[in-house]
N, C-alpha and C positions, 0 to 999 in steps of 0.2 A: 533399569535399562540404561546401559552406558555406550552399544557400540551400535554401527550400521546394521552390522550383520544379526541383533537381535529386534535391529527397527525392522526392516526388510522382510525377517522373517514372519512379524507379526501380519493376519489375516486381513486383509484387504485396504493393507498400505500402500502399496506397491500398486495397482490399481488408482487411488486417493490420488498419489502422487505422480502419478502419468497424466492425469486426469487435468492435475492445479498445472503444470510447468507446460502443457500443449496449451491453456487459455492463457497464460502469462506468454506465452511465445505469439499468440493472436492479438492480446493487447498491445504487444510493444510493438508488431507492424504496421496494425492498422492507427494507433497514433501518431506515429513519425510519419506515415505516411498521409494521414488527415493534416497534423501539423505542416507540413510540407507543402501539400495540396493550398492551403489557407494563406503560407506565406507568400505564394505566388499569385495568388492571385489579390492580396493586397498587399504586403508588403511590410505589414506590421507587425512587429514585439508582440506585442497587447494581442492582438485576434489569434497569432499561433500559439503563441503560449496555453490562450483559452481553448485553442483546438483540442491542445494535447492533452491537457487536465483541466478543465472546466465541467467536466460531468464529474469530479472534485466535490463542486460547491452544491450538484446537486447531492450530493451525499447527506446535505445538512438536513433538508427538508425531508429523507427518507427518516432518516434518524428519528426525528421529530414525528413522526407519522406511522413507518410500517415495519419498526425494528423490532417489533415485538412478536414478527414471523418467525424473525431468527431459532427461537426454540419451540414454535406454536407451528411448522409444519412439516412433514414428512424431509429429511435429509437430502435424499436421491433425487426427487422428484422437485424439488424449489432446484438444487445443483443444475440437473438436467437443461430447466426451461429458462433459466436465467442465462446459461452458455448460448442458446438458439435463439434468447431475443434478443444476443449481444449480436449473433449471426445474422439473421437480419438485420440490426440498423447498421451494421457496416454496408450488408449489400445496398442500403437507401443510402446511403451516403455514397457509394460509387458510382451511384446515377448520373451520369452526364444531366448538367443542366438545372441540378438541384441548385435549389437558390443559398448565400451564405446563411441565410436567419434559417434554413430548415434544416443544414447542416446542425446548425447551435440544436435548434427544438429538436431533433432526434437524440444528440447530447445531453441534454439536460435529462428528457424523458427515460431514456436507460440509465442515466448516474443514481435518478431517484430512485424505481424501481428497483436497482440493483445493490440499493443500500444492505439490504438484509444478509446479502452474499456473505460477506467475512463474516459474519457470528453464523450463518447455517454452515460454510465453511470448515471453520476452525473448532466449534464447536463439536462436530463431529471425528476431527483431529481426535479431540477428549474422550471421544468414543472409544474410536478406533486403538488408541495405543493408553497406557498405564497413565495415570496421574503423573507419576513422577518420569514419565517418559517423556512429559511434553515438550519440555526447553528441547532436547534433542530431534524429535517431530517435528517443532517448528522451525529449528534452524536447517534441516535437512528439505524444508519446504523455500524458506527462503535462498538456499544455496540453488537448489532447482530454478527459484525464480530468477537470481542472478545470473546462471548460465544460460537460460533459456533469454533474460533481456543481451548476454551479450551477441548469442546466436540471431535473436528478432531484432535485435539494431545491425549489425553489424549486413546479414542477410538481408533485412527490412530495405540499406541504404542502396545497397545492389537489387534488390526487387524494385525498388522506386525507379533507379536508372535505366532497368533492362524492360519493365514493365508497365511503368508510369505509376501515378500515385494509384490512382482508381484502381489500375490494375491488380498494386497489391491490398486495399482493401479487399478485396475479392478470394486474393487468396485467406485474407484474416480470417474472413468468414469461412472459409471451407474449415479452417482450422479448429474453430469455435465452435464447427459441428460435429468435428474427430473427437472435442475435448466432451461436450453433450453425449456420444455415442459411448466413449469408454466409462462414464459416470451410470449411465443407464444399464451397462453391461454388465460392468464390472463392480459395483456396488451393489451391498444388501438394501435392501428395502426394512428402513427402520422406521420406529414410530417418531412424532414429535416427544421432545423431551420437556413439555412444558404440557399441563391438559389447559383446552380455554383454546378461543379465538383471538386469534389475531385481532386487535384495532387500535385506533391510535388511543383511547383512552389506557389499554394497558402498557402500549409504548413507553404512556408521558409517565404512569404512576412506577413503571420499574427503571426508568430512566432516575427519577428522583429517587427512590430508593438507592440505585448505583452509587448517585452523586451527592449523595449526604454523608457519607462516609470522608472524613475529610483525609485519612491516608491514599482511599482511592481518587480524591479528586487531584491530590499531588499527580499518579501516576496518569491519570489521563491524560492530564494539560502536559507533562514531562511527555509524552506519547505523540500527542499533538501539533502542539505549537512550532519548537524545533524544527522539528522533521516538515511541517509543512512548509516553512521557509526556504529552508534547504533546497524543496524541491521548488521553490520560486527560481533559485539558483539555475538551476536542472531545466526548465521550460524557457531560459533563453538560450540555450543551446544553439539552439536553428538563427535564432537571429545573431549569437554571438562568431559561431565560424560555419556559416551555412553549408560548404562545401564540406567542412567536416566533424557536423553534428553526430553524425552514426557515430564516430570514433569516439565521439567525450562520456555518447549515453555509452556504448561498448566499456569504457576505460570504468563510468560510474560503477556497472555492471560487476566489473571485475573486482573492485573494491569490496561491494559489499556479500561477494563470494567469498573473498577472504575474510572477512570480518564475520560473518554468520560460519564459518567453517573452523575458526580460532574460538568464539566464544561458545556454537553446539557441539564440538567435539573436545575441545582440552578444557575450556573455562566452568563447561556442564560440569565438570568431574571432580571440580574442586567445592571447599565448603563454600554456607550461605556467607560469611566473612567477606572473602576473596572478591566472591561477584558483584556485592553491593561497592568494596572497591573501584573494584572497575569500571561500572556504571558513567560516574560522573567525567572520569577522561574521556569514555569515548562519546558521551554527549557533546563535550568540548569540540574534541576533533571533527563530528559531524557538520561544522560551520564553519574553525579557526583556519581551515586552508583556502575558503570563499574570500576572505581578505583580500588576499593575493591578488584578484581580478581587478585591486582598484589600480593595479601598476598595467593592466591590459597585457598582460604574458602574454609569450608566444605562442603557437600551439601546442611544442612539447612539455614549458612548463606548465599551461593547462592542464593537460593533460594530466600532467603525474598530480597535479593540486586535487583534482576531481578522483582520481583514485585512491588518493589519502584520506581525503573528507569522508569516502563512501564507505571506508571502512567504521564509518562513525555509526551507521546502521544499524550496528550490529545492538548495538544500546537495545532500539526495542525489545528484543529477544531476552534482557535483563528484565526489561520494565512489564511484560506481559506475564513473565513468571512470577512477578511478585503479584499483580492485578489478580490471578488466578487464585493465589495464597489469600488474598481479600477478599474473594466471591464467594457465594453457596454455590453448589453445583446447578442448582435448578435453574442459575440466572447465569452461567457459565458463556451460551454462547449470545442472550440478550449484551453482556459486557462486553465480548471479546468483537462484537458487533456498534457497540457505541465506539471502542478503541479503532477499528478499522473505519466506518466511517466517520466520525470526527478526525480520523487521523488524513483521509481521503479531503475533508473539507475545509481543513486548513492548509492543505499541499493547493484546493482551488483558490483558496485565499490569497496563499502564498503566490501562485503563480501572475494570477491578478496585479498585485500589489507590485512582485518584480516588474513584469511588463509596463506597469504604469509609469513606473520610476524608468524605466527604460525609454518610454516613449518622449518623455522630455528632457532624457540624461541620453545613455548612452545603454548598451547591452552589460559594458565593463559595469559601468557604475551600479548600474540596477542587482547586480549579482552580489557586486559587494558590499552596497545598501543593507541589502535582507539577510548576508550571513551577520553583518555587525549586528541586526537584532536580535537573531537564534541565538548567540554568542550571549548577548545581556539576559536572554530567560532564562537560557539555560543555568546562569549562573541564579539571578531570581526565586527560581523555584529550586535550587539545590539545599538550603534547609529543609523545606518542607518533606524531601527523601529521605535525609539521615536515618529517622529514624527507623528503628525495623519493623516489620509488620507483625501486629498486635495477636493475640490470639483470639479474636472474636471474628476472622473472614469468614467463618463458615456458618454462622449462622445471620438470621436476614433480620438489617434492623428494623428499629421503629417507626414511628412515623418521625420522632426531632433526631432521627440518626445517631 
């Protein structure tokens, strides 16, 4: 599978992917719009930053606990109720009145809960389209997600002004019920791909499984660490040019449409050679234009720094390919569910860490703080990649890995 027109036509894509780019269009309103809401009303780096991705760091503790849904329940059905309880906590979040700590505990509550989402997700991506189809299903997903964040920022900033914050949480949620309604509609009702219950004892025993493989623990933390810094970067936004936040997430947006549309469409097509190439530059690039904030740009050269960096993205889209080339299929979306949330829990990390550094520095500082660290892992962990992956992903190791 190498072009649009054979992803498209395959059975109930096209649906899947209406489905992902209407809730990515939900999340990126009602968090600018939370974030925004939070900085006015204190004033702080640190608290909006948490607004916007601190249900991030609940990601850790789903992980730890209920990722073992991920393959252990029906597709449609976890998709469905996971959109409508995103639905709701936005509507409790637009309640006049709601206090800041129950803002956060609604946050936290759906970040945990919702940890299982990318491996039920994407796992069923695996379904839906050819093994060897995936790098292009997934970059066709993330291209959706980047045109939908630049339409949900850009739109989001004008709903904020024309409608108030609350207000466009309101609309998030109507959205997040569009996204619910076409999942339930327009998807098969499949079985789970794992037999067995859900609980945290088989979370933690395929979790360790996953991570005793020391080729995939390179790629997780490569998955991770990075990219969650980055987004430390990305969550001072609002405090770095408050008036025009929409534009840099917009500009980030833009970046990483190009960069998932250069590596799913020309880079898919070339051999395994090429793309392990490429890998390590655009890990680089994902952080080395963050620099730049410690000179305080203006807003245009922010701008164009943030849509070079974000072309750095594109790297997961390498790293996930190869992750999948490591896995059994039976643990397929158990992994692609530890990669999404650890990757979600270190962007909480990340954000955390920027703000904090921001609340005794500056906004400038704090951004270019945490690209200088992405920058040193990334380089860190680039041994531990070289190599190519082994011929033993497919089948499940032992207990000493």
């Amino acid at each position: 599978m190498r072009t649009y027109r054979e992803l498209f036509r395959t059975p109930e894509f096209t649906p899947f992917f209406a489905a992902v780019s209407v809730q990515t269009a939900a999340q990126t309103a009602t968090g600018l719009a939370l974030g925004t809401l939070v900085y006015a009303r204190t004033g702080s780096p640190l608290l909006s930053a948490l607004a916007m991705f601190g249900p991030s760091l609940a990601q850790a503790a789903g992980a730890l606990t209920l990722l073992s849904a991920a393959d252990r329940l029906p597709p449609r059905a976890a998709l469905t109720a996971l959109a409508l309880l995103s639905s709701g906590a936005a509507c409790v979040q637009a309640a006049p009145g709601l206090p800041l700590w129950g803002a956060f505990a609604v946050l936290l509550v759906v970040g945990a809960v919702s940890s299982p989402g990318g491996g039920v997700r994407y796992g069923l991506l695996n379904e839906i389209v050819p093994r060897e189809g995936f790098l292009l299903g997934r970059s066709v997903l993330n291209m959706a997600g980047g045109t939908a964040q630049i339409g949900g920022f850009a739109v989001g900033g004008l709903l904020v002004t024309v409608f108030s914050a609350r207000g466009t949480l309101l609309i998030g949620a109507a959205l997040y019920a569009v996204a619910a309604a076409v999942t339930r509609f327009g998807l098969t009702a499949r079985p789970p791909r794992a037999t067995g219950r859900p609980s945290v004892r088989e979370t933690r025993r395929t979790n360790a499984v996953l991570w005793s493989s020391t080729p995939r623990r390179y790629v997780f933390l490569a998955l991770w660490v990075p990219n969650g810094l980055v987004v430390g970067c990305e969550s001072l936004y609002v405090a770095y040019a408050p008036g025009h936040a929409g534009l840099l997430f917009a500009g980030g947006a833009l970046g990483m449409l190009a960069g998932d549309t250069l590596v799913g469409r020309f880079v898919a097509a070339t051999g395994p050679t090429w793309r392990a190439r490429l890998g390590a530059p655009l890990r680089l690039l994902l952080a080395a234009p963050y620099l730049l904030f410690a000179l305080r740009p203006g807003l245009p050269l922010a701008l164009a720094a943030v849509v070079l960096a974000s072309v750095g993205f594109a790297a997961s889209l390498l790293l996930q390919e190869r992750l999948m080339t490591l896995t059994p299929q039976e643990l397929s979306g158990q992994a692609l569910g530890l990669s999404s949330s650890g990757m979600l829990a270190t962007q909480g990390v990340g954000a955390a860490v920027a703000g904090g550094i921001a609340q005794v520095t500056s906004p400038a500082t704090g951004m270019a703080a945490v690209a200088g660290i992405s920058v040193a892992v990334t380089l860190a962990l680039a041994p531990g990649l070289r190599d190519r992956p082994g011929g033993g992903g497919g089948r499940l190791p032992g207990g000493d890995g």
